[in-house]
C-alpha positions as CSV (number, residue, x, y, z in Angstrom):
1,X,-57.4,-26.0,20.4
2,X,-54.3,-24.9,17.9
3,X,-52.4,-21.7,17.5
4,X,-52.3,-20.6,13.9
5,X,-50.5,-17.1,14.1
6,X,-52.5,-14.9,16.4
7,X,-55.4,-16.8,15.2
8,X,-56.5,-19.5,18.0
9,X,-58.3,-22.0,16.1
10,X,-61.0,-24.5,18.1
11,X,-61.2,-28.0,17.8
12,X,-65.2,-27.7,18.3
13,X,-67.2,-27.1,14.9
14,X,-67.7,-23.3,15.7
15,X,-64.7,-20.7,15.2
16,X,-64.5,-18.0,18.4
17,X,-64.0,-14.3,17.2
18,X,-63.0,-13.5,20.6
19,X,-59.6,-15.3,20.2
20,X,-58.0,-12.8,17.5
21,X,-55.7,-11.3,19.1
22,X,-55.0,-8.6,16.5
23,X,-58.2,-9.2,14.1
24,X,-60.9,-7.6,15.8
25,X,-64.0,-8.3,13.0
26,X,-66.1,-4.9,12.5
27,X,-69.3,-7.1,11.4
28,X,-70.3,-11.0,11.9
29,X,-73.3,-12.3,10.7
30,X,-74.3,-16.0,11.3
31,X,-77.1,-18.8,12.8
32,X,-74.1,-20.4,14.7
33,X,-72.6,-18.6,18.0
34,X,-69.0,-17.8,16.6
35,X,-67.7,-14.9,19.3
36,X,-68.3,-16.4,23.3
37,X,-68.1,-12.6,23.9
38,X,-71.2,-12.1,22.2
39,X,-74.4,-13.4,24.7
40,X,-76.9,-12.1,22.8
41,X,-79.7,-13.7,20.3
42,X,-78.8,-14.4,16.7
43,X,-81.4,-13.6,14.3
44,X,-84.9,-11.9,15.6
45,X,-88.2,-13.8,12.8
46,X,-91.4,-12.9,12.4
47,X,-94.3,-15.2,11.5
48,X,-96.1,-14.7,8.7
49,X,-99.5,-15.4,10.0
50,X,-100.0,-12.9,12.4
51,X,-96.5,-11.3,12.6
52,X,-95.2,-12.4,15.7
53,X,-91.7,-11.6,16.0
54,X,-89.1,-13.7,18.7
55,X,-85.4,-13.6,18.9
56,X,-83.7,-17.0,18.4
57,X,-80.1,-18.4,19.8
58,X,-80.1,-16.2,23.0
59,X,-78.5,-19.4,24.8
60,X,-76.6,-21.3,22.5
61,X,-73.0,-22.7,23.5
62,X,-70.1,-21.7,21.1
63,X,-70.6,-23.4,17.8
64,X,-74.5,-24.3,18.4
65,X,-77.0,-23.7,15.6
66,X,-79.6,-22.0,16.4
67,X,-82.7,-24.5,17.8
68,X,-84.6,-25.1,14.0
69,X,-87.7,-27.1,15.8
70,X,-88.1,-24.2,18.1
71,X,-88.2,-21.9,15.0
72,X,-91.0,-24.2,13.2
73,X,-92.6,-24.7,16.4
74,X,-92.9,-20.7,16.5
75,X,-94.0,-21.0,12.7
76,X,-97.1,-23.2,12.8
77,X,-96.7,-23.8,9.3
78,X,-96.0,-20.2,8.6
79,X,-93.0,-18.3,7.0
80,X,-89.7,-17.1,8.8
81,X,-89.3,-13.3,7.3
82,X,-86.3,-11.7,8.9
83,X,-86.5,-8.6,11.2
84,X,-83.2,-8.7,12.6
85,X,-80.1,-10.5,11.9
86,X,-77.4,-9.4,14.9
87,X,-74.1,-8.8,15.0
88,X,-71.9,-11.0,17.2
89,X,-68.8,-8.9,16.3
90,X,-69.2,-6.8,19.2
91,X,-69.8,-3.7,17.5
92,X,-73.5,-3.4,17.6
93,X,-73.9,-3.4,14.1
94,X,-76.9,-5.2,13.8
95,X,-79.3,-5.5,10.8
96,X,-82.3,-5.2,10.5
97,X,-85.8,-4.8,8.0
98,X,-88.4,-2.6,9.7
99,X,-91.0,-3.0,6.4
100,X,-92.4,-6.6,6.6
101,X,-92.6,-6.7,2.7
102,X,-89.2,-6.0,2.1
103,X,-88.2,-8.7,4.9
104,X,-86.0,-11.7,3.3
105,X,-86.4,-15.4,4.6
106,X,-85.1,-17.8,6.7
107,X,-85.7,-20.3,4.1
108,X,-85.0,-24.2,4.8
109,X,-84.6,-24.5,0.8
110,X,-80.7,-23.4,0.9
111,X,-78.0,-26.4,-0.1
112,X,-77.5,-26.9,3.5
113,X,-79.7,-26.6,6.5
114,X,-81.4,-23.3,6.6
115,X,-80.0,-19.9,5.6
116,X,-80.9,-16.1,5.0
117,X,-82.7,-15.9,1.5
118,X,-83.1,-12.7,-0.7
119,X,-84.7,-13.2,-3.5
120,X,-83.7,-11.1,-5.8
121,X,-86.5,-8.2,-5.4
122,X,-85.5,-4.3,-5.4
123,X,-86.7,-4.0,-1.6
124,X,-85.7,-6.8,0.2
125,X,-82.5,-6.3,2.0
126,X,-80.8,-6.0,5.4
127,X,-79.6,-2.5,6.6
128,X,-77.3,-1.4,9.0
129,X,-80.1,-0.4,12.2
130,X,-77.6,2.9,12.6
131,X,-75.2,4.6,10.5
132,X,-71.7,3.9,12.1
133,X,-70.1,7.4,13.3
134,X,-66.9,8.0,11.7
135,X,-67.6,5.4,9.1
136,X,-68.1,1.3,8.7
137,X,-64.1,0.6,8.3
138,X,-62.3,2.7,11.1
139,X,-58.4,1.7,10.4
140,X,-58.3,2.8,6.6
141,X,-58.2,0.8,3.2
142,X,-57.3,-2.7,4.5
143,X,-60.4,-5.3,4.4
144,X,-60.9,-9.2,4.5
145,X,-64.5,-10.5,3.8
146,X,-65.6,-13.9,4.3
147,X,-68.9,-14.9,2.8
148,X,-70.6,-18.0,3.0
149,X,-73.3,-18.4,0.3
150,X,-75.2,-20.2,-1.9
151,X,-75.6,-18.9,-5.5
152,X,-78.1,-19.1,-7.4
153,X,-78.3,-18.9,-11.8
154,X,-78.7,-15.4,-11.7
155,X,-77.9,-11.9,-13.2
156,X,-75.6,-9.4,-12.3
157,X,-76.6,-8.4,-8.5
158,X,-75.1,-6.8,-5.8
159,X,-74.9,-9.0,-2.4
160,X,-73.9,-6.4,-0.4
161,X,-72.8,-2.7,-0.1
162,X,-71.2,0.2,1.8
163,X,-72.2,3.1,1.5
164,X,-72.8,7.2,2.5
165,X,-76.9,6.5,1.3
166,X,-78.8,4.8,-0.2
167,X,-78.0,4.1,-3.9
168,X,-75.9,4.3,-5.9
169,X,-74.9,8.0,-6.0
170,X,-73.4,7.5,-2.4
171,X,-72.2,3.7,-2.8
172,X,-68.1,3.5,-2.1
173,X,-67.8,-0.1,-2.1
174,X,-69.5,-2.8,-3.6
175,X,-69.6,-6.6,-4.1
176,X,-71.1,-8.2,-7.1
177,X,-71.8,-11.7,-9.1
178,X,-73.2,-12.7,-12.0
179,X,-73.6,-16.9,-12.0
180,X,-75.0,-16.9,-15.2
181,X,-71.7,-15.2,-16.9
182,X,-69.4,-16.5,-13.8
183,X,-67.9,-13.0,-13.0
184,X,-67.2,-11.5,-9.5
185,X,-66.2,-7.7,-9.1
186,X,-65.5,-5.8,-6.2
187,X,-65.6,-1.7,-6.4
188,X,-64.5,1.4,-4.5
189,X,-63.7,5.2,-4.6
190,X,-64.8,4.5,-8.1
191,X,-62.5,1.8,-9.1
192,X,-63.5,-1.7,-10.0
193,X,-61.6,-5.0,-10.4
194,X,-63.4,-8.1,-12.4
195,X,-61.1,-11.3,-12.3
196,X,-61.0,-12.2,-16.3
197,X,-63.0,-15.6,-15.7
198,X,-64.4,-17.9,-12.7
199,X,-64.9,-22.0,-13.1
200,X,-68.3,-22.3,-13.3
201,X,-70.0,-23.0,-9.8
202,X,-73.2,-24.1,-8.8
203,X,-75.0,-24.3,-5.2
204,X,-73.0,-23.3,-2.3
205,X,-69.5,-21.7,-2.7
206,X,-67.2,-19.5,-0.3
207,X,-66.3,-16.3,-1.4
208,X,-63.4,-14.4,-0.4
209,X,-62.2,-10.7,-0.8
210,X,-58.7,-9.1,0.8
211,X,-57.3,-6.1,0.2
212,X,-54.0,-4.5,2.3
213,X,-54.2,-1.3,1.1
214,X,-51.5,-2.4,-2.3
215,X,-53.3,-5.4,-3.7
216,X,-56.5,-6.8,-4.2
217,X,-57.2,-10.8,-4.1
218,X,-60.2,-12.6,-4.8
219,X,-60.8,-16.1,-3.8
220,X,-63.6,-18.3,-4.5
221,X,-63.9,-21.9,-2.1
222,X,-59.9,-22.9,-2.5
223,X,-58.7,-21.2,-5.3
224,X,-57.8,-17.5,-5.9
225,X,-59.3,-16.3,-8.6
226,X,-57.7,-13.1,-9.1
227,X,-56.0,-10.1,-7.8
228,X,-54.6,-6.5,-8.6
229,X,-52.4,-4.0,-7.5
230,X,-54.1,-1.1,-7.1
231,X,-53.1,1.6,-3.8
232,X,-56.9,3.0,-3.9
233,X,-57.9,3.5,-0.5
234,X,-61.3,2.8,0.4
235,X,-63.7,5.6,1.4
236,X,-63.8,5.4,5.0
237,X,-66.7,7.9,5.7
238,X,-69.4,5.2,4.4
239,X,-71.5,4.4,7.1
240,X,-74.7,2.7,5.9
241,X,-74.1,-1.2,5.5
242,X,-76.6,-3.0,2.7
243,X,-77.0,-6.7,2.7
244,X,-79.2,-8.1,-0.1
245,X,-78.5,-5.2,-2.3
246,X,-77.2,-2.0,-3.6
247,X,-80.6,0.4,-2.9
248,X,-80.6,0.8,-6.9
249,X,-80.6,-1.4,-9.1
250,X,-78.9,-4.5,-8.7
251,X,-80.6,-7.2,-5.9
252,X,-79.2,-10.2,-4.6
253,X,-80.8,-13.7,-5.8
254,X,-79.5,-16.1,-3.1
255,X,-78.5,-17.4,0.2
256,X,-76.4,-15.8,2.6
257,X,-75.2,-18.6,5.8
258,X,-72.7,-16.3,7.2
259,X,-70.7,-13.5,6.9
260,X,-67.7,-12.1,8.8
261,X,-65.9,-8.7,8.0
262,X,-62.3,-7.7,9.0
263,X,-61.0,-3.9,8.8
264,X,-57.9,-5.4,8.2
265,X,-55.7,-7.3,5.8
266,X,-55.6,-10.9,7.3
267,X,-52.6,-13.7,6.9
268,X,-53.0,-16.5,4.6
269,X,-53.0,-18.7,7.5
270,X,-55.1,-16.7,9.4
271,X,-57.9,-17.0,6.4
272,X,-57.8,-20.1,5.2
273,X,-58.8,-21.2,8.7
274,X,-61.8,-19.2,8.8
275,X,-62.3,-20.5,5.0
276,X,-61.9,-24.5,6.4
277,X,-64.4,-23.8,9.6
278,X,-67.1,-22.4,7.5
279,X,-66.8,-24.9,4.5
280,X,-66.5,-27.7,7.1
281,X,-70.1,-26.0,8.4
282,X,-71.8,-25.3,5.7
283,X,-70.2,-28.2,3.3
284,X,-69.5,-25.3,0.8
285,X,-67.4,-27.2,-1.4
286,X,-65.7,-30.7,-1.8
């Protein structure tokens, strides 16, 4: 392994959250073990035959997938609807879908191997499985987001959300795209910043989102695509956490392979790292 900064980076093909030294991530969301302090399972699936549910990646090694033939064994030719998609940050922030209809996928159809699917319906999402006391960022406006996707030709959405409640009414932060206009914009306390255009991109692409409390910067794969200057702070009392959508109006179309959140401004070096693991995973980009 290689120091970069605080950030010890491993030479195996999964990154270790446990090795930030000052970075501690409050949410990470993945099929891969990426935290060797997290011995949990990775992502609980029901069947869609007779709705069987079993957690998957209980024993995995650092950087290990979790075991796709056991997952179509447990199928039988059925569907993987998700019930459960843990949190390996250490926080306990797990999500979950209770209501089998509004359950997304583990769908084999993504760009590369097998990743969460919402399809774009007003139910389906992941929510946080408890609302986090004193609110989902705990050290004030600073954030980094790292999101590994794959985006389909779609209208304006949401992908995810923060919020006091459901909807919009109670929404602080939000994280939009629209592939079929090539925008991005990223809201809170009831601001909004839109870069002025995106290069078109199709399949899978790495989105990234940092703000230190002065600036805002938008990066999607190797390029930034944006930033402002705005002093804003974000609303720190949110405590409800909404993958797949905004519980409104606007409902993510797409895959999702991974997803790690910082409450924290990170160093360039720190998140370009993170940016060449996952694309090196996922094969996000050339």
């Amino acid at each position: 392994m290689f120091v970069i900064n605080s950030y010890v980076y491993q030479s195996f093909s999964g990154l270790d959250l446990a090795n930030f030294s000052s970075d501690s991530p409050v949410l990470a969301l993945s099929t891969r073990r990426i935290n060797s302090g997290y011995t949990g399972p990775l992502i609980r699936l029901r069947r869609s035959t007779d709705s069987t549910e079993q957690d998957f990646g209980s024993s995995l090694s650092m950087g290990e997938t979790v075991d796709y033939s056991a997952i179509d064994t447990f199928l039988g030719g059925g569907t993987a609807h998700v019930v459960k998609w843990y949190d390996q940050s250490g926080q306990g922030r797990d999500l979950q879908q209770t209501v089998a209809s509004d359950q997304p996928t583990f769908d084999a159809g993504a760009t590369t191997g097998r990743a969460v699917r919402f399809n774009g319906n007003s139910s389906v999402n992941l929510e946080s499985v408890a609302q986090v006391s004193g609110g989902f960022f705990s050290s004030g406006p600073a954030v980094s987001i790292h999101h590994a996707t794959d985006n389909n030709d779609i209208g304006f959405c949401s992908n995810m959300t923060i919020s006091t409640n459901q909807g919009q009414a109670g929404q602080f932060t939000f994280f939009r795209t629209n592939r079929r206009s090539n925008q991005n914009r990223f809201g809170w306390s009831g601001t909004q910043f839109q870069p002025s255009s995106l290069a078109t991109v199709s399949g899978n692409e790495y989105n990234y989102y940092n703000h230190d409390g002065s600036n805002l910067r938008v990066d999607i794969n190797d390029s930034e695509v944006g930033s402002t200057s705005n002093t804003t702070a974000f609303n720190t009392s949110g405590d409800v956490f909404n993958l797949g959508g905004d519980g409104d109006r606007h409902f993510w179309d797409g895959y999702t392979y991974e997803l790690i959140i910082f409450d924290s401004s990170q160093s360039t070096a720190d998140s370009d790292a993170i940016r060449d693991n996952m694309n090196s995973e996922y094969n996000l980009y050339t």
